[in-house]
N, C-alpha and C positions, 0 to 999 in steps of 0.2 A: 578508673582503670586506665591503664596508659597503654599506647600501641606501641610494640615493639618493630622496629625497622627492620626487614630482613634484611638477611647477611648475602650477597652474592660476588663472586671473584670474577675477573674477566679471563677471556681465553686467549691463549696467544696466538699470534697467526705465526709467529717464527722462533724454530728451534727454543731452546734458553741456551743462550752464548757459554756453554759450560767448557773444561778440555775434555778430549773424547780419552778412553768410555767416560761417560758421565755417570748418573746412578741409576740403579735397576728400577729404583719408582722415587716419584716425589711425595713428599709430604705436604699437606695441604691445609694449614691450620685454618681453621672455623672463627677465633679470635686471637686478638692478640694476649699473649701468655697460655697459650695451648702445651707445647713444651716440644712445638717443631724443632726449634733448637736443639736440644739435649735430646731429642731422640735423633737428629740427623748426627750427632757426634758421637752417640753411643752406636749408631750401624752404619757401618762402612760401604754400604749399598743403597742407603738414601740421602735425599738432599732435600731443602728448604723449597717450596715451588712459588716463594716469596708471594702467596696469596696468588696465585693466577695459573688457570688451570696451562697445561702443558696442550701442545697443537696437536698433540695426537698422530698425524699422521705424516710425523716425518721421521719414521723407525728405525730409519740405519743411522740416523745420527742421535735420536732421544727417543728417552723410553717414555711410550704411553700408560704405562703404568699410574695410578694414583691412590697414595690411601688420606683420607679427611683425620685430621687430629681434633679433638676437642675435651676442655675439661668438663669434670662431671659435677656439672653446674644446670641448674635449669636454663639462665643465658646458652653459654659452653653447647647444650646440647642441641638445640633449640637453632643456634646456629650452624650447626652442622647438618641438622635436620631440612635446613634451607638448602647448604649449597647439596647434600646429595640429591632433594628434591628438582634444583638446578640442569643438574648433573640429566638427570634423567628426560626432565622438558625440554630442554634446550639440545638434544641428541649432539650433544660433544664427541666428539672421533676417540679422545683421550678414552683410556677404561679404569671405572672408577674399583678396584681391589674390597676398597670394605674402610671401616672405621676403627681407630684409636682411642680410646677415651684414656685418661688419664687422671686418677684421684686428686682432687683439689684439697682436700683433708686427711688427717686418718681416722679412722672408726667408720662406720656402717653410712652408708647413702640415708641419706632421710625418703621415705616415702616415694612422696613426687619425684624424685630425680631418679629414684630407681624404677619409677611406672614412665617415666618420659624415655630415660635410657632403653627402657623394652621397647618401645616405642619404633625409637630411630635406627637401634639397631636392626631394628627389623625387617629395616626398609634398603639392608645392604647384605652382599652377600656372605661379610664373613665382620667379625668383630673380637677386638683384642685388646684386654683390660690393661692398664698399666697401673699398680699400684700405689699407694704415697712412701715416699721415701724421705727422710727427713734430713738426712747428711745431702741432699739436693739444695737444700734452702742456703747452705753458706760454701756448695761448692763453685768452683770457677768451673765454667764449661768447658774452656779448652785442656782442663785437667783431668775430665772423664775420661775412660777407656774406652776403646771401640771395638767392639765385636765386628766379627766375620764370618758371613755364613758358613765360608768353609775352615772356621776351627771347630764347626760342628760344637754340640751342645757339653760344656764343662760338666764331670762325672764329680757329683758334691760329696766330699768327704769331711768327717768329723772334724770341726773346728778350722778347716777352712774357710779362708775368706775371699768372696770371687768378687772378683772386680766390677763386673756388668749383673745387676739383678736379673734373678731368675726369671721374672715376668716379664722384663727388659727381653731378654733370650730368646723364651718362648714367643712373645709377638711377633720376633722377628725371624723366628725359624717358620711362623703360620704366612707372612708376610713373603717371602722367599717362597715357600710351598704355594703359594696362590697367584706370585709372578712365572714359579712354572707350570704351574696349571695353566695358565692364560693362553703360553704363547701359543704361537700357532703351529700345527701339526704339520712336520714336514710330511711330503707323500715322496717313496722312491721312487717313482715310476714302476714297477715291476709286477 
């Protein structure tokens, strides 16, 4: 039986040099080919956190926002399950939103990967499937379209064709919904 190495990202102690506003949360792939990419270009409110967690506490210039991407792999999940584990011991300033998982195939999870996936999801507050998409495998990335929270959710009609996947949408309508959950509650004084 071989040991597997965990996975863990370091944390920044300053901003990420982005132009301001930067993105409402980073993505935070678990390995490489998670599908950070293609989901920071299909929403226009996340970025790439090029594997290292964000400093958390410098809010008027970056969001501490964070959600872990990983495919639905035993690896994939396994390593995700480390850095939220991370996340948690290591009390990071950053706040960790929840997990992405993303289909590595199509047709049903095998067994083990859908008893692990219980697992890790469950060890975050919110979790958002992304399905498989097979026009993915020969598209160019910077050819995707990009969603925005405020064109609100596309109303599907017969024989249309939307440019951004439904479950693409929905993640990131939950994704959005749980960075405004987060912030913090102004008080008027009154």
């Amino acid at each position: 039986m071989s040991i597997r190495e965990h996975t863990s990202a370091d944390a920044r102690i300053e901003p990420y040099p982005v132009p301001t506003p930067g993105p409402a949360v980073w993505l935070l792939g678990a390995h490489g080919g998670a599908g950070v990419s293609t989901l920071a270009q299909y929403w226009s409110f996340a970025d790439d956190a090029k594997h290292r967690w964000p400093c958390g506490d410098a809010r008027e210039i970056e969001s501490p926002y964070v959600v872990v991407v990983c495919r639905e792999t035993i690896q994939g999940l396994s390593s995700a399950h480390d850095l939220i584990l991370e996340h948690r011991n290591r009390g990071l300033v950053c706040e960790l939103l929840g997990l992405v998982t993303v289909a590595n195939a199509p047709g049903p999870l095998p067994k083990e990967v859908r008893q692990l996936r219980a697992i890790v999801t469950g060890a975050v507050a919110a979790h958002w499937a992304i399905g498989w998409h097979r026009f993915l495998a020969s598209a160019a990335r910077s050819s995707l379209p990009t969603w925005r929270a405020l064109d609100g959710v596309p109303i599907q009609t017969k024989g249309a064709v939307i440019a951004v996947p439904e479950d693409v949408i929905a993640a990131g309508v939950g994704i959005v919904t749980a960075i405004q959950s987060a912030l913090p509650t102004l008080w008027s004084g009154q």
